[in-house]
C-alpha positions in Angstrom: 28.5 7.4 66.2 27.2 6.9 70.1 25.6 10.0 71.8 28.2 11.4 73.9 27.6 11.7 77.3 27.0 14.8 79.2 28.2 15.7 82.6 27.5 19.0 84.5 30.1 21.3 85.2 29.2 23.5 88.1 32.6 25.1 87.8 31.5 26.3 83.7 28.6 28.6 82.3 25.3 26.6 81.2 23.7 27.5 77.7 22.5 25.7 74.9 26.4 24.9 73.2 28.6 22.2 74.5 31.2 24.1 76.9 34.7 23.3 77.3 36.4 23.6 81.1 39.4 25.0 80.0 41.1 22.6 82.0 41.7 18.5 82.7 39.3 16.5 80.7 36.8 18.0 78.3 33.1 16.9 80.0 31.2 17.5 76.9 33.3 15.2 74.8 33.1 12.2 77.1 31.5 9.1 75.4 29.9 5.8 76.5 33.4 3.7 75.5 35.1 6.5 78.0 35.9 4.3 80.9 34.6 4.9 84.9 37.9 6.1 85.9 38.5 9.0 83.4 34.4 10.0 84.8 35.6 10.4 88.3 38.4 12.2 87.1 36.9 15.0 85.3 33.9 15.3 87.7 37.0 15.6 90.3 38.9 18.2 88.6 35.6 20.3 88.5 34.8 19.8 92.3 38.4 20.8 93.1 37.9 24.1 90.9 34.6 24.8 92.7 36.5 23.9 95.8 39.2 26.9 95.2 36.2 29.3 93.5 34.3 28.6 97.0 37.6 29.2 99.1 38.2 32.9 96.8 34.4 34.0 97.2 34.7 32.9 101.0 37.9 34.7 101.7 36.1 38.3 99.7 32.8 37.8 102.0 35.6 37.6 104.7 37.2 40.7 103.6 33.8 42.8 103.0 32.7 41.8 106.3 35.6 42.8 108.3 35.4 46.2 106.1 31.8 46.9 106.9 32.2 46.0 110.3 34.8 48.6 110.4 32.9 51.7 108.8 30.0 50.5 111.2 32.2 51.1 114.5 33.3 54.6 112.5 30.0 55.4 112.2 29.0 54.7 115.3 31.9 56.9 116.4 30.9 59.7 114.6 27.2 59.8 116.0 28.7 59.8 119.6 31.1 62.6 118.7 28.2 64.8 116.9 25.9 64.3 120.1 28.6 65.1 122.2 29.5 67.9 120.3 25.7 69.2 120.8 26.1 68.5 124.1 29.7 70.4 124.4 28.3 73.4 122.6 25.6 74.1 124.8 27.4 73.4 127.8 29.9 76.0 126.2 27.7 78.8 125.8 25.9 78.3 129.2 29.3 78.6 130.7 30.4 81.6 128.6 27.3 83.5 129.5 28.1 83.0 133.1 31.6 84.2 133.1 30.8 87.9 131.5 29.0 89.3 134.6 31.6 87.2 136.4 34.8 88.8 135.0 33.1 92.2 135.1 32.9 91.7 138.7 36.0 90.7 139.5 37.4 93.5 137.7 35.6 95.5 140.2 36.6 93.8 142.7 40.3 94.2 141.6 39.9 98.0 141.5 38.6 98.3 145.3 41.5 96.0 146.3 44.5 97.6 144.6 45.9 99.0 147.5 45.8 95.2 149.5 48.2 92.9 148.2 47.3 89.4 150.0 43.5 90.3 148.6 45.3 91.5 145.1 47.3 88.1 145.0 44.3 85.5 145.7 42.2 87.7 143.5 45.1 87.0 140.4 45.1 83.2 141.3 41.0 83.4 140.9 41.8 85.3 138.1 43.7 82.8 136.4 41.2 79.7 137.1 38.6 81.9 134.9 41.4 82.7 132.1 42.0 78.9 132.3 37.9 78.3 131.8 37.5 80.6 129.3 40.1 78.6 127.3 38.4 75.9 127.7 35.2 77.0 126.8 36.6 78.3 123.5 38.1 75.1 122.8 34.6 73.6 122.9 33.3 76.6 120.9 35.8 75.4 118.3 35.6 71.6 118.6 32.0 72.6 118.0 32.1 74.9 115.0 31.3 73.1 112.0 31.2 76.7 109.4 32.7 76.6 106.0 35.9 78.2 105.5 35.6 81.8 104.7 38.4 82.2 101.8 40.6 84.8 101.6 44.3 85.3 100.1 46.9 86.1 102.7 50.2 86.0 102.9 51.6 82.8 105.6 54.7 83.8 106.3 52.4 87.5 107.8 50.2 85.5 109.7 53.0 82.8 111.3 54.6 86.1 112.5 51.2 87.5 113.9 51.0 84.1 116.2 54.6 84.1 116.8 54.7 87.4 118.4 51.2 86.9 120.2 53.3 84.2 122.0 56.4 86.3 122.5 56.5 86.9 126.4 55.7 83.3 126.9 58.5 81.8 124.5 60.9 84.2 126.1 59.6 83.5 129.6 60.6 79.8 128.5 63.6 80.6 126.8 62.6 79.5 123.4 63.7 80.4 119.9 61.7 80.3 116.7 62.9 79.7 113.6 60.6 80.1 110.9 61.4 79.2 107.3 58.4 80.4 105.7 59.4 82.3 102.4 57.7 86.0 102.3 56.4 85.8 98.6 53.9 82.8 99.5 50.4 83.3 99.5 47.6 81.2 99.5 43.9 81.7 99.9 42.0 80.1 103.3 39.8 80.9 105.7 42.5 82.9 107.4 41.0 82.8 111.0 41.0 78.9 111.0 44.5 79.4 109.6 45.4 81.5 112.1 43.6 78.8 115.0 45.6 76.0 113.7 49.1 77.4 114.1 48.3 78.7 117.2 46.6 75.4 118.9 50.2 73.6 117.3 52.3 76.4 118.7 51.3 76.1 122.1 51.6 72.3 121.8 55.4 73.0 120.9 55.3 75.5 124.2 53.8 73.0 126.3 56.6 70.6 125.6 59.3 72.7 125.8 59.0 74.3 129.8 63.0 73.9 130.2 63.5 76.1 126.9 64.4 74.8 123.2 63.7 75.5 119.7 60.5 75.9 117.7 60.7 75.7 113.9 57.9 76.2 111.2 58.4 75.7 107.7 56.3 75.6 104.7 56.6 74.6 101.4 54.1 75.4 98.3 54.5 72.9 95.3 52.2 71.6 92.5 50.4 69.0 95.0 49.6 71.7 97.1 50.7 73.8 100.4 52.4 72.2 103.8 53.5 73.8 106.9 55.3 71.8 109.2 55.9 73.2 113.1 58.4 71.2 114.9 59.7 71.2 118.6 62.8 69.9 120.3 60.8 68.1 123.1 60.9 64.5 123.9 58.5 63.5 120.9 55.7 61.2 121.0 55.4 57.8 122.3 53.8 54.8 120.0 50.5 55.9 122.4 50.6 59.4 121.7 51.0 58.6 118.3 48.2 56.6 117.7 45.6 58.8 119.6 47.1 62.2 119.6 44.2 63.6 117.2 41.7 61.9 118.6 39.0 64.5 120.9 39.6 64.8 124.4 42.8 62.6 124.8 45.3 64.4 126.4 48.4 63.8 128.5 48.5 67.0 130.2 47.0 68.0 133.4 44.1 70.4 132.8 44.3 70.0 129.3 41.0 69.5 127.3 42.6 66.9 124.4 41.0 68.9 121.9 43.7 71.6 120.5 45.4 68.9 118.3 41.5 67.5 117.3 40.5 71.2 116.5 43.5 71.6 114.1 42.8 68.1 112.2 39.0 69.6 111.9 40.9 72.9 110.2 42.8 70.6 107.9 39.9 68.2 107.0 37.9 71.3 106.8 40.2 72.0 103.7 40.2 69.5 102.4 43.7 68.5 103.7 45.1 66.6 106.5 47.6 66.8 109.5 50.0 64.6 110.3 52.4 63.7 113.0 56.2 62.3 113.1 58.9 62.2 115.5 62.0 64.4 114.5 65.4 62.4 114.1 67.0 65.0 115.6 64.3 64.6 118.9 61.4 66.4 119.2 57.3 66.1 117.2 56.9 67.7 113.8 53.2 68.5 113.0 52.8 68.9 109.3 49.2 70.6 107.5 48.8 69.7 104.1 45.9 71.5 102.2 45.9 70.2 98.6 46.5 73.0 95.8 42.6 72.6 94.8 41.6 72.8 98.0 43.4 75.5 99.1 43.1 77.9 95.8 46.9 78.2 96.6 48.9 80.6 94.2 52.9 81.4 94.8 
Protein backbone atom coordinates (compact mmCIF):
# COMPACT_ATOMS: atom_id res chain seq x y z
CA UNK A 1 0.00 0.00 0.00
CA UNK A 2 1.59 3.62 -1.15
CA UNK A 3 2.27 6.20 1.81
CA UNK A 4 -0.51 8.52 1.63
CA UNK A 5 0.11 11.84 1.20
CA UNK A 6 -0.14 14.53 3.75
CA UNK A 7 -1.42 18.03 3.23
CA UNK A 8 -1.66 20.74 5.99
CA UNK A 9 -4.81 22.01 6.97
CA UNK A 10 -4.46 25.43 8.50
CA UNK A 11 -8.24 25.45 8.94
CA UNK A 12 -7.80 21.87 11.46
CA UNK A 13 -5.89 21.17 14.88
CA UNK A 14 -2.18 19.68 14.43
CA UNK A 15 -1.21 16.58 16.73
CA UNK A 16 0.34 13.41 16.19
CA UNK A 17 -3.22 11.49 14.69
CA UNK A 18 -4.32 11.99 11.20
CA UNK A 19 -7.30 14.77 11.41
CA UNK A 20 -10.28 14.76 9.45
CA UNK A 21 -11.73 18.50 8.10
CA UNK A 22 -15.17 17.74 8.74
CA UNK A 23 -15.79 18.95 5.45
CA UNK A 24 -15.01 18.54 1.38
CA UNK A 25 -12.21 16.05 0.87
CA UNK A 26 -10.47 14.26 3.63
CA UNK A 27 -6.57 15.69 3.42
CA UNK A 28 -5.19 12.96 5.38
CA UNK A 29 -6.56 10.19 3.17
CA UNK A 30 -5.28 11.64 -0.06
CA UNK A 31 -2.86 9.21 -1.96
CA UNK A 32 -0.16 9.47 -4.68
CA UNK A 33 -2.91 7.84 -7.44
CA UNK A 34 -5.19 10.91 -6.15
CA UNK A 35 -5.08 13.07 -9.19
CA UNK A 36 -3.84 17.13 -9.29
CA UNK A 37 -7.22 18.36 -9.52
CA UNK A 38 -8.95 16.65 -6.36
CA UNK A 39 -5.30 18.39 -4.50
CA UNK A 40 -6.27 21.86 -5.52
CA UNK A 41 -9.60 21.09 -4.42
CA UNK A 42 -9.16 20.13 -0.96
CA UNK A 43 -6.31 22.66 -0.36
CA UNK A 44 -9.15 25.17 -1.72
CA UNK A 45 -11.88 24.19 0.39
CA UNK A 46 -9.52 24.76 3.42
CA UNK A 47 -8.36 28.30 2.26
CA UNK A 48 -11.99 29.17 1.75
CA UNK A 49 -12.72 28.01 5.50
CA UNK A 50 -9.71 29.98 6.70
CA UNK A 51 -11.02 32.73 4.44
CA UNK A 52 -14.53 32.87 6.45
CA UNK A 53 -12.62 32.00 10.10
CA UNK A 54 -10.41 35.21 9.17
CA UNK A 55 -13.56 37.26 8.08
CA UNK A 56 -15.44 36.05 11.85
CA UNK A 57 -12.20 36.80 13.93
CA UNK A 58 -11.86 40.21 11.87
CA UNK A 59 -15.49 41.30 12.24
CA UNK A 60 -15.04 40.33 16.63
CA UNK A 61 -11.61 42.55 16.64
CA UNK A 62 -14.03 45.03 14.85
CA UNK A 63 -16.62 44.72 17.47
CA UNK A 64 -14.14 44.82 20.59
CA UNK A 65 -12.54 47.79 19.18
CA UNK A 66 -15.50 49.92 18.63
CA UNK A 67 -16.47 48.66 22.33
CA UNK A 68 -13.30 49.71 23.94
CA UNK A 69 -13.11 52.75 22.08
CA UNK A 70 -16.46 53.50 23.62
CA UNK A 71 -15.70 52.87 27.46
CA UNK A 72 -12.47 54.91 26.61
CA UNK A 73 -14.54 58.16 25.63
CA UNK A 74 -16.81 57.21 29.01
CA UNK A 75 -13.98 57.20 30.86
CA UNK A 76 -12.64 59.96 29.71
CA UNK A 77 -16.02 61.60 30.51
CA UNK A 78 -16.07 60.68 33.77
CA UNK A 79 -12.54 62.15 34.72
CA UNK A 80 -13.73 65.51 33.29
CA UNK A 81 -16.97 65.37 35.32
CA UNK A 82 -14.96 64.29 38.68
CA UNK A 83 -12.47 67.28 38.16
CA UNK A 84 -15.12 69.43 37.44
CA UNK A 85 -17.05 68.36 40.18
CA UNK A 86 -13.76 69.27 42.49
CA UNK A 87 -13.80 72.26 40.86
CA UNK A 88 -17.74 72.97 41.36
CA UNK A 89 -17.51 72.14 45.00
CA UNK A 90 -15.04 74.45 45.91
CA UNK A 91 -16.31 77.18 43.93
CA UNK A 92 -19.67 76.24 45.86
CA UNK A 93 -18.48 76.66 49.20
CA UNK A 94 -16.41 79.92 48.48
CA UNK A 95 -19.59 81.31 47.27
CA UNK A 96 -21.71 80.09 50.20
CA UNK A 97 -19.42 81.48 52.67
CA UNK A 98 -19.70 84.86 50.93
CA UNK A 99 -23.43 85.06 50.94
CA UNK A 100 -23.98 84.51 54.98
CA UNK A 101 -22.55 87.93 55.99
CA UNK A 102 -24.14 89.03 52.76
CA UNK A 103 -27.82 88.07 53.55
CA UNK A 104 -27.27 89.10 57.13
CA UNK A 105 -26.67 92.39 55.80
CA UNK A 106 -29.23 92.84 53.67
CA UNK A 107 -31.59 91.81 56.31
CA UNK A 108 -30.38 94.87 57.96
CA UNK A 109 -30.62 96.76 55.42
CA UNK A 110 -34.38 95.73 54.90
CA UNK A 111 -35.17 96.59 58.48
CA UNK A 112 -33.86 100.47 58.21
CA UNK A 113 -35.70 100.63 54.89
CA UNK A 114 -39.18 99.40 55.84
CA UNK A 115 -40.80 102.48 55.87
CA UNK A 116 -39.31 103.37 51.94
CA UNK A 117 -40.92 101.46 49.42
CA UNK A 118 -38.84 102.27 46.06
CA UNK A 119 -35.65 101.33 48.45
CA UNK A 120 -37.99 98.21 49.84
CA UNK A 121 -38.76 97.07 46.16
CA UNK A 122 -35.02 97.21 44.62
CA UNK A 123 -33.88 95.70 47.91
CA UNK A 124 -36.66 92.50 47.14
CA UNK A 125 -35.36 92.28 43.49
CA UNK A 126 -31.52 92.09 45.05
CA UNK A 127 -33.10 89.92 47.25
CA UNK A 128 -34.14 87.54 44.79
CA UNK A 129 -30.79 87.42 42.66
CA UNK A 130 -29.15 85.95 46.10
CA UNK A 131 -32.25 83.40 46.59
CA UNK A 132 -31.61 82.53 42.93
CA UNK A 133 -27.59 82.03 43.87
CA UNK A 134 -28.09 80.27 46.72
CA UNK A 135 -30.00 77.71 44.56
CA UNK A 136 -27.50 77.41 42.67
CA UNK A 137 -24.90 76.93 44.92
CA UNK A 138 -26.89 74.03 46.47
CA UNK A 139 -27.31 72.44 43.23
CA UNK A 140 -23.44 72.32 43.00
CA UNK A 141 -23.39 71.17 46.67
CA UNK A 142 -25.54 68.34 45.48
CA UNK A 143 -24.08 67.55 42.06
CA UNK A 144 -21.02 67.32 44.25
CA UNK A 145 -22.09 65.08 47.13
CA UNK A 146 -20.93 61.73 46.57
CA UNK A 147 -22.17 60.24 50.51
CA UNK A 148 -23.73 56.92 50.85
CA UNK A 149 -27.32 56.78 51.35
CA UNK A 150 -28.25 56.99 54.93
CA UNK A 151 -31.15 54.20 55.22
CA UNK A 152 -34.11 54.65 56.87
CA UNK A 153 -37.83 53.29 56.56
CA UNK A 154 -40.44 55.93 55.69
CA UNK A 155 -43.47 55.95 54.53
CA UNK A 156 -43.59 57.66 50.42
CA UNK A 157 -46.84 58.52 50.11
CA UNK A 158 -45.72 61.04 53.81
CA UNK A 159 -42.89 62.41 52.22
CA UNK A 160 -44.53 63.08 48.46
CA UNK A 161 -47.08 65.14 50.58
CA UNK A 162 -44.16 66.95 52.57
CA UNK A 163 -42.85 68.19 49.01
CA UNK A 164 -46.11 68.70 47.68
CA UNK A 165 -47.21 71.09 50.23
CA UNK A 166 -43.68 72.87 50.40
CA UNK A 167 -44.62 73.73 46.77
CA UNK A 168 -48.20 74.73 47.55
CA UNK A 169 -48.21 78.61 47.01
CA UNK A 170 -46.30 78.18 43.93
CA UNK A 171 -48.62 75.38 42.20
CA UNK A 172 -51.60 77.53 43.19
CA UNK A 173 -49.84 80.68 42.08
CA UNK A 174 -49.75 78.62 38.71
CA UNK A 175 -52.91 77.07 38.86
CA UNK A 176 -51.78 73.53 39.09
CA UNK A 177 -53.38 70.38 40.46
CA UNK A 178 -51.65 67.39 41.93
CA UNK A 179 -52.82 64.25 41.81
CA UNK A 180 -50.90 61.77 43.68
CA UNK A 181 -51.58 58.08 43.49
CA UNK A 182 -49.25 56.88 45.95
CA UNK A 183 -51.01 54.19 48.25
CA UNK A 184 -50.58 55.18 52.22
CA UNK A 185 -49.50 51.58 53.42
CA UNK A 186 -46.16 51.74 51.24
CA UNK A 187 -43.05 51.92 52.92
CA UNK A 188 -39.72 51.46 51.84
CA UNK A 189 -36.35 52.09 53.47
CA UNK A 190 -33.78 54.93 51.67
CA UNK A 191 -31.87 57.55 52.55
CA UNK A 192 -34.94 59.69 53.01
CA UNK A 193 -33.26 63.12 52.46
CA UNK A 194 -32.01 62.11 48.91
CA UNK A 195 -35.51 60.77 48.57
CA UNK A 196 -36.93 63.77 49.50
CA UNK A 197 -34.17 65.86 46.94
CA UNK A 198 -35.25 63.77 44.04
CA UNK A 199 -38.99 64.39 44.04
CA UNK A 200 -38.47 67.79 44.74
CA UNK A 201 -35.69 68.64 41.83
CA UNK A 202 -38.62 66.41 39.38
CA UNK A 203 -41.41 68.48 40.93
CA UNK A 204 -40.15 71.72 40.04
CA UNK A 205 -39.22 70.38 36.59
CA UNK A 206 -43.06 69.62 36.25
CA UNK A 207 -43.55 73.43 37.68
CA UNK A 208 -41.25 74.83 35.27
CA UNK A 209 -43.16 73.44 32.40
CA UNK A 210 -46.39 74.16 33.40
CA UNK A 211 -46.36 78.45 33.85
CA UNK A 212 -49.95 78.60 32.09
CA UNK A 213 -51.34 76.00 34.79
CA UNK A 214 -52.00 72.10 34.26
CA UNK A 215 -51.82 68.93 36.10
CA UNK A 216 -49.01 67.17 38.10
CA UNK A 217 -49.41 63.46 38.81
CA UNK A 218 -47.10 61.10 40.88
CA UNK A 219 -47.59 57.61 41.18
CA UNK A 220 -45.83 54.71 42.62
CA UNK A 221 -45.96 51.23 42.42
CA UNK A 222 -44.06 48.59 44.80
CA UNK A 223 -43.80 44.96 43.25
CA UNK A 224 -41.35 41.98 43.49
CA UNK A 225 -38.69 43.78 41.13
CA UNK A 226 -38.71 46.50 43.23
CA UNK A 227 -40.15 50.21 43.91
CA UNK A 228 -41.10 53.04 40.98
CA UNK A 229 -42.46 56.43 41.31
CA UNK A 230 -43.29 58.03 38.28
CA UNK A 231 -44.15 62.19 38.31
CA UNK A 232 -45.73 63.24 35.20
CA UNK A 233 -46.75 66.75 33.83
CA UNK A 234 -49.15 67.97 31.12
CA UNK A 235 -46.47 70.25 29.41
CA UNK A 236 -45.37 70.07 25.87
CA UNK A 237 -42.96 66.98 26.63
CA UNK A 238 -39.54 66.52 25.36
CA UNK A 239 -38.08 66.85 22.11
CA UNK A 240 -35.78 63.91 20.50
CA UNK A 241 -32.92 66.59 21.92
CA UNK A 242 -34.15 66.83 25.20
CA UNK A 243 -34.51 63.36 25.27
CA UNK A 244 -31.22 62.30 24.58
CA UNK A 245 -29.39 64.75 26.86
CA UNK A 246 -31.84 65.65 29.50
CA UNK A 247 -29.71 63.81 32.37
CA UNK A 248 -26.69 64.74 31.26
CA UNK A 249 -24.87 67.82 33.82
CA UNK A 250 -25.36 71.18 33.03
CA UNK A 251 -27.63 70.91 29.90
CA UNK A 252 -30.48 72.90 30.24
CA UNK A 253 -33.08 74.67 28.18
CA UNK A 254 -34.04 77.15 30.56
CA UNK A 255 -32.77 80.50 31.07
CA UNK A 256 -30.81 80.72 34.41
CA UNK A 257 -31.14 77.24 34.90
CA UNK A 258 -27.96 75.21 36.07
CA UNK A 259 -28.83 71.73 33.95
CA UNK A 260 -28.06 69.86 36.95
CA UNK A 261 -31.61 69.23 38.91
CA UNK A 262 -32.44 66.29 36.48
CA UNK A 263 -28.41 65.01 36.77
CA UNK A 264 -28.70 65.28 40.58
CA UNK A 265 -31.80 63.06 40.65
CA UNK A 266 -30.18 60.24 38.17
CA UNK A 267 -27.02 60.53 40.89
CA UNK A 268 -29.99 59.65 43.72
CA UNK A 269 -31.20 56.80 41.63
CA UNK A 270 -27.78 55.35 40.65
CA UNK A 271 -26.87 56.04 44.11
CA UNK A 272 -29.46 53.20 44.81
CA UNK A 273 -28.73 51.26 42.88
CA UNK A 274 -31.67 52.19 40.45
CA UNK A 275 -32.25 54.37 37.59
CA UNK A 276 -34.40 57.22 36.14
CA UNK A 277 -35.98 57.25 33.19
CA UNK A 278 -37.74 59.61 30.87
CA UNK A 279 -40.86 59.14 28.33
CA UNK A 280 -43.23 61.38 26.71
CA UNK A 281 -47.00 60.93 27.96
CA UNK A 282 -49.52 59.93 25.13
CA UNK A 283 -51.75 62.06 26.56
CA UNK A 284 -48.95 65.14 26.20
CA UNK A 285 -46.79 65.98 28.74
CA UNK A 286 -42.92 64.16 30.28
CA UNK A 287 -43.23 61.36 32.83
CA UNK A 288 -40.08 60.82 34.93
CA UNK A 289 -40.01 57.40 36.40
CA UNK A 290 -37.29 56.21 39.59
CA UNK A 291 -36.82 52.77 39.85
CA UNK A 292 -34.84 51.49 42.95
CA UNK A 293 -34.60 47.66 42.69
CA UNK A 294 -36.20 45.74 45.75
CA UNK A 295 -32.45 44.70 46.95
CA UNK A 296 -31.42 47.87 46.59
CA UNK A 297 -33.93 49.61 48.19
CA UNK A 298 -34.66 47.19 51.33
CA UNK A 299 -38.24 47.84 50.14
CA UNK A 300 -41.06 46.19 52.31
CA UNK A 301 -45.09 46.86 51.53
Amino acid sequence: MKNPIRIFDPTQPQGDAPQATGEGVDLSTLSQDDSLETVLAAWHDATVRLQETHEVLQAEVGRLTDELEAKNRELALQNRLADLGRMASHVAHEVRNSLVPVTLYMSLLKRRLESDSDSMDILNKVEAGFTTLDNTVNDLLNFTSHREPHWDSFFVRELVDEVCESMGPQLKAQSIEVLADVPQETRVSADREMLRRAILNLVLNAIDVMSDGGELSITSYLGPKGFELEVADSGPGLSREQMEHVFEPFFTTKSGGTGLGLAIVSRIAETHGGQVTAANCPEGGAAFTIAFPRTAMRAAA
